[in-house]
C-alpha positions in Angstrom: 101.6 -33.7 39.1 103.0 -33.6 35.6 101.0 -33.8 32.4 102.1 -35.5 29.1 102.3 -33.5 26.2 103.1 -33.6 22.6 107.0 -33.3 22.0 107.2 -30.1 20.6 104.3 -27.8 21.0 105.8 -25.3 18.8 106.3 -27.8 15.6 102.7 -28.6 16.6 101.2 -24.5 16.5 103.5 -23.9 12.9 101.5 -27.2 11.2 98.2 -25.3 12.6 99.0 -22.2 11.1 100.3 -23.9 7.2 96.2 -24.7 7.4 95.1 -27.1 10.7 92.6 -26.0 12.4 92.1 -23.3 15.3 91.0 -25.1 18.1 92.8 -28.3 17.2 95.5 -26.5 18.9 95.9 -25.6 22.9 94.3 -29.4 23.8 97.1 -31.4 25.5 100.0 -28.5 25.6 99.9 -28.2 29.4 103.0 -30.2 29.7 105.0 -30.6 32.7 103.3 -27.8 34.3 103.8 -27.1 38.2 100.5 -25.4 39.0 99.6 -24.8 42.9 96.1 -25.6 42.3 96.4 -28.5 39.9 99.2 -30.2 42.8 96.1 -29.5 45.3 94.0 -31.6 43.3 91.4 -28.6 42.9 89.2 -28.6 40.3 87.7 -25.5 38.7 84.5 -24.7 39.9 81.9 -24.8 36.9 81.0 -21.0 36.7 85.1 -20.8 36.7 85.2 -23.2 34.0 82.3 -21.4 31.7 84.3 -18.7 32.1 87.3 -19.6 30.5 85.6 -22.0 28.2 84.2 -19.0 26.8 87.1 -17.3 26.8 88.7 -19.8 25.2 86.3 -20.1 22.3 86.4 -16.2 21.5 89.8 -16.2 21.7 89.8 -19.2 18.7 87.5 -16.8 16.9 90.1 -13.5 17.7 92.5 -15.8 16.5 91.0 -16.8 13.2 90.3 -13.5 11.9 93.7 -12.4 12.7 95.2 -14.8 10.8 93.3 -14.4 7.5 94.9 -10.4 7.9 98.1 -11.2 8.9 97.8 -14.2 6.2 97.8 -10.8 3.3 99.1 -8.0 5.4 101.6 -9.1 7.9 104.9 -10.1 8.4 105.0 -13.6 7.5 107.7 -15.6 9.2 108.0 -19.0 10.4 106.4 -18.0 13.7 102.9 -17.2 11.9 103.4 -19.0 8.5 100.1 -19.3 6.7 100.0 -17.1 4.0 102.1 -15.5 1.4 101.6 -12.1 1.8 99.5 -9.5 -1.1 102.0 -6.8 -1.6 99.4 -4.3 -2.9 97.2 -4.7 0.2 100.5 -4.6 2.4 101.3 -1.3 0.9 97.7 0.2 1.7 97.8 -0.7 5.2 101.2 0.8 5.6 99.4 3.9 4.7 98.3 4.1 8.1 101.4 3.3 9.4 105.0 2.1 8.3 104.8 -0.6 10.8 101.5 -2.1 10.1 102.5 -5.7 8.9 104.5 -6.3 11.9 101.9 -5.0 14.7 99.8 -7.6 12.2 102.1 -10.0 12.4 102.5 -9.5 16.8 99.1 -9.3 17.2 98.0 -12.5 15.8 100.7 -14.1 17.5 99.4 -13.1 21.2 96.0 -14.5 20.2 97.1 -17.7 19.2 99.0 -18.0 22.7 96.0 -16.9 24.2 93.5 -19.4 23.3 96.2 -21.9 23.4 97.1 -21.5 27.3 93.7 -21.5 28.1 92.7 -24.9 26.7 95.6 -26.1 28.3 95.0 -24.6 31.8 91.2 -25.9 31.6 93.0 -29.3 31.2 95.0 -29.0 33.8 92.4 -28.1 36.3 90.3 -31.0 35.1 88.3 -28.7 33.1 87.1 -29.0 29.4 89.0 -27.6 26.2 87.2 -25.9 23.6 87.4 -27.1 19.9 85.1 -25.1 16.9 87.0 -27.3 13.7 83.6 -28.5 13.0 82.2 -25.2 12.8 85.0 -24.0 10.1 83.2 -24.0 7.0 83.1 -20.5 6.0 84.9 -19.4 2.9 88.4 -17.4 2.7 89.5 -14.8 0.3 90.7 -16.1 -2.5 93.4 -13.3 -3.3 96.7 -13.7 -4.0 98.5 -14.3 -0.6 95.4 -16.0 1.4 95.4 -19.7 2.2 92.7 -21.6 0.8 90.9 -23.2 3.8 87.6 -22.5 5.5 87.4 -20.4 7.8 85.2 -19.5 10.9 84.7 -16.0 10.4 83.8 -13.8 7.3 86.1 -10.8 6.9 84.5 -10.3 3.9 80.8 -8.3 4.7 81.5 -6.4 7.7 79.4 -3.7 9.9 82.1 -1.9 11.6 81.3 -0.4 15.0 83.1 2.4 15.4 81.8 4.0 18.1 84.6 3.3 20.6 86.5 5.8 18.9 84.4 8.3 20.5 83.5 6.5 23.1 87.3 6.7 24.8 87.0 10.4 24.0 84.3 11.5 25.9 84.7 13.1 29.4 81.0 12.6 30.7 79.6 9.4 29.2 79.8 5.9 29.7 78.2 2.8 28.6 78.1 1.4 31.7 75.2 4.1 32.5 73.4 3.8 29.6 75.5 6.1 27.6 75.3 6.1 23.5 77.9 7.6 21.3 78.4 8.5 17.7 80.4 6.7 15.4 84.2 7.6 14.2 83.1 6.4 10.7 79.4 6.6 10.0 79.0 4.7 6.6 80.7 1.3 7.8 77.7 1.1 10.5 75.3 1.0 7.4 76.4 -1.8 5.0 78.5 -4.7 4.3 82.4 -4.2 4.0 85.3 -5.8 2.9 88.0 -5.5 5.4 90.8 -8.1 3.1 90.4 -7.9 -0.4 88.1 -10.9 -1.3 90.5 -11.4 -4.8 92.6 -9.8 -7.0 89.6 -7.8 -8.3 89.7 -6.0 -5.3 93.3 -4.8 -5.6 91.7 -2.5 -8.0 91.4 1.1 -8.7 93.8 2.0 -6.1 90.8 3.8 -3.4 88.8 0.9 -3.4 91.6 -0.6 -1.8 92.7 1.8 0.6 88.9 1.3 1.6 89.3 -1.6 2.6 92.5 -1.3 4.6 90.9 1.4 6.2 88.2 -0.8 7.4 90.7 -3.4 8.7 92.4 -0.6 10.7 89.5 0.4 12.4 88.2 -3.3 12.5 91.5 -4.1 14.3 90.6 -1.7 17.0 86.7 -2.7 17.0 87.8 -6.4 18.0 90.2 -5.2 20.6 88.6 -3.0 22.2 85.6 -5.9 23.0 88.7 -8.2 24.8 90.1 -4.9 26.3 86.6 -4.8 28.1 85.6 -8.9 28.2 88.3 -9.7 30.7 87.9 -7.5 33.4 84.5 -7.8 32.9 84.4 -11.9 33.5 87.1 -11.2 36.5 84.6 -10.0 38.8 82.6 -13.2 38.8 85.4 -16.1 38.9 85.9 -17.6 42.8 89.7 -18.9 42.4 92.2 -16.8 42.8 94.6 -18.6 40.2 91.7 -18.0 37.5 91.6 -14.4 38.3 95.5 -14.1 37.8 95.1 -15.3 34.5 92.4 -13.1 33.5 94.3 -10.0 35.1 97.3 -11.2 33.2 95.5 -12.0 29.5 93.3 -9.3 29.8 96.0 -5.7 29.7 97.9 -7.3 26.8 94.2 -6.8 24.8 94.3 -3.1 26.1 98.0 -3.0 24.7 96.3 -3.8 21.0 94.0 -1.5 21.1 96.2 1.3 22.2 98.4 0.6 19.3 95.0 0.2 16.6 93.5 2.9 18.2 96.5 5.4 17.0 96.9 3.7 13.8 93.3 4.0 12.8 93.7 7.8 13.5 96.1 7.8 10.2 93.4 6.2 7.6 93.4 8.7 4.6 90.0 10.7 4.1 88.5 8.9 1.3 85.2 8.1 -1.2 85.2 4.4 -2.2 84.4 4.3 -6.0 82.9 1.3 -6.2 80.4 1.6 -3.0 80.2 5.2 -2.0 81.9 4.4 1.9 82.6 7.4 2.9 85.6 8.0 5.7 86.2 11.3 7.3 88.7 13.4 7.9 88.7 13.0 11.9 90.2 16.0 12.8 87.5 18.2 11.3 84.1 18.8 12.3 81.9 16.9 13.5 84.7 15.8 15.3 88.1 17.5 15.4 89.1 19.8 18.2 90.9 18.8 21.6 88.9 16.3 22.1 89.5 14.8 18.7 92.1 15.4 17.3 93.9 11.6 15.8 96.8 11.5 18.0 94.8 12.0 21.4 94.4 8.1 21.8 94.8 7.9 25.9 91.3 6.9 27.8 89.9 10.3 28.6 89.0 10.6 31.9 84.9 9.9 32.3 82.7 8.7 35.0 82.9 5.8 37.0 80.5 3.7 39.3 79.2 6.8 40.0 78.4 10.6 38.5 79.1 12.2 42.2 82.7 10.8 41.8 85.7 12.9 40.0 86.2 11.5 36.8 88.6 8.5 36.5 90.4 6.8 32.8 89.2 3.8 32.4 88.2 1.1 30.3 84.5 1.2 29.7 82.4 -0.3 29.7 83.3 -2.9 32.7 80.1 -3.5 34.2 79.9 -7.9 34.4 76.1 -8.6 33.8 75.6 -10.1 30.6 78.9 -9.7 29.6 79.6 -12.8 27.3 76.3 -12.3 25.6 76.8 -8.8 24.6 80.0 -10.1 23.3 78.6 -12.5 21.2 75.8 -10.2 20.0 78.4 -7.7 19.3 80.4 -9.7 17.4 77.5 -11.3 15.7 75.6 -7.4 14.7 79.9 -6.8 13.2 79.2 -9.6 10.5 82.1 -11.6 11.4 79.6 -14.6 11.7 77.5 -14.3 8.1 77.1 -17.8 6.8 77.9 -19.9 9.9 76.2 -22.7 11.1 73.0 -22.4 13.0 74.7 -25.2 15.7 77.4 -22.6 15.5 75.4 -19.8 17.1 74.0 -22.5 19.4 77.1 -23.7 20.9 78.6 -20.5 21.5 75.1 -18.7 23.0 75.3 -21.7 25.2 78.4 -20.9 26.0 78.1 -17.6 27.1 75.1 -18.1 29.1 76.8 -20.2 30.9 79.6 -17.9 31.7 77.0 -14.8 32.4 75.9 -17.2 34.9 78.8 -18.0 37.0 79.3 -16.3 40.5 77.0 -13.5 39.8 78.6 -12.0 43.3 82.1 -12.8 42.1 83.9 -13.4 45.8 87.4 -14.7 45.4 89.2 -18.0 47.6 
């Protein structure tokens, strides 16, 4: 069975990216597709479906945030157009590495192929694609560099989680019994952050901005981490075997980015913010420091697994599937990537995840 499609899907993703909208894009770019189960005539069963609907959806949110950094800190190209670039907030990312703008630039670019194959796959298996266009009404930076459309989430008043920093360096805990850790940077748990300068008044004095692209560096491995754990997560409740293949194969490459942020947010410079007090530490001295620690350590440390009576294991963590899309959701929502949004918004995508954390609570695969 073939499936019409647009007649060039990659003219179609660069007009998304000069300002259309995120989940305008990925409905109708199956194409001529040979897929064994779509030939079958098998439909996705409907926890599959809520699964990869929600999927889909976070992904559109992954890929909007990514594009308003790579929109002033990454390489811009005519595979992610969008912005023009802020030179001054380039050059404070690069503090944490040379190479910053193009992991920026890469990163974003996976996401956008992400939510974009999933819409069409849910298509393909008779299954409905995810749109939020009419829930993009949050306001963009307006600094030099940044488009000026709305956007769906706020990278502008962050609460930065970083506890997974710690979390991946423990030998004994895990969250999937219960476990609590500390966080890397204590001071962007207890306010509202910029993570992009929110104008040119923010390129200004010279810390303030480093602030702020250390808080995008450790916000970059915040949001992958979540995906690193989301997929395998969700993979123990889909039935279909195809639908498990493509959350076993989208699922590592979000691993892969949080390897790479994890390192690079090692390499923030100790610093005071002038203009808020945010305070971030110098990680390789006490409290933390040590083997354990120390910033270029950034491999899973072995910890327990499914059990305390088994030898420890590296993994991701946590992995445990019950509630899964809702902790997600919440967790995203407590970061403050959501301030301002719609109330329907948090409807739809609550909804959304329920129905997801619902599907196939025993997960067995056909």
């Amino acid at each position: 069975m073939s499936y019409r499609a647009p007649s060039s899907p990659l003219t179609s993703r660069r007009s998304f990216l000069a300002g259309a909208g995120v989940g305008a894009l990925g409905v109708g770019l199956i194409g001529d597709v040979s897929l064994a189960s779509a030939r079958e005539g098998r439909r996705l069963t409907e926890g599959d479906e809520a699964i990869l609907r929600f999927l889909a959806a976070a992904e559109i949110l992954e890929t909007d945030l990514w594009q308003q950094y790579n929109e002033l800190g990454g390489i811009q190209d005519r595979e992610v157009p969008g912005g023009t670039g802020n030179s001054a907030y380039t050059a404070a990312l690069a503090m944490l590495d040379a190479d910053m703008a193009q992991y920026i630039h890469d990163n974003t670019d996976d996401e956008f192929t992400h939510f974009t194959f999933l819409n069409a796959y849910l298509e393909a298996r008779g299954g409905r694609p995810v749109s939020l266009e009419r829930f993009r009404t949050l306001p963009g930076s307006t600094a030099t560099g940044a488009q000026e459309i709305k956007r769906l989430t706020n990278l502008m008043a962050l609460t930065v989680d970083t506890t997974w920093w710690t979390r991946y360096r423990s030998s004994s805990m895990n969250p999937d019994f219960g476990d609590s850790f500390p966080p890397a940077v204590p001071g962007l748990l207890t306010g509202q952050f910029p993570a992009i300068p929110r104008s040119d008044a923010d390129l200004t004095p010279a810390t303030h901005l480093q602030a702020i692209a250390n808080t995008a560096g450790f916000h970059f491995g915040t949001i992958e981490q979540g995906g690193t754990s989301l997929y395998p997560q969700l993979a123990q409740r889909v039935l279909d075997q195809e639908v498990l293949r493509v959350l076993l194969s989208i699922g590592p490459t979000e691993a892969l980015h949080l390897q790479t942020w994890h390192d690079k947010a090692g390499n923030a410079p100790p610093l005071t913010d002038p203009t808020n007090g945010l305070v971030f530490p110098d990680l390789n001295s006490s409290p933390f420091g040590g083997e354990d620690f120390q910033t270029n350590l950034i491999m899973p440390e072995p910890t327990v697994f499914l059990s305390r009576k088994f030898p420890a294991c590296s993994i991701i963590r946590p992995t445990e599937s019950a509630g899964a899309a809702m902790g997600a959701l919440k967790f995203l929502t407590d970061d403050g990537l959501f301030r301002g949004q719609l109330p329907a918004f948090f409807a739809f995508m609550t909804r959304l995840a329920r129905q997801a954390d619902a599907a196939h609570p025993a997960g067995r695969h056909v």
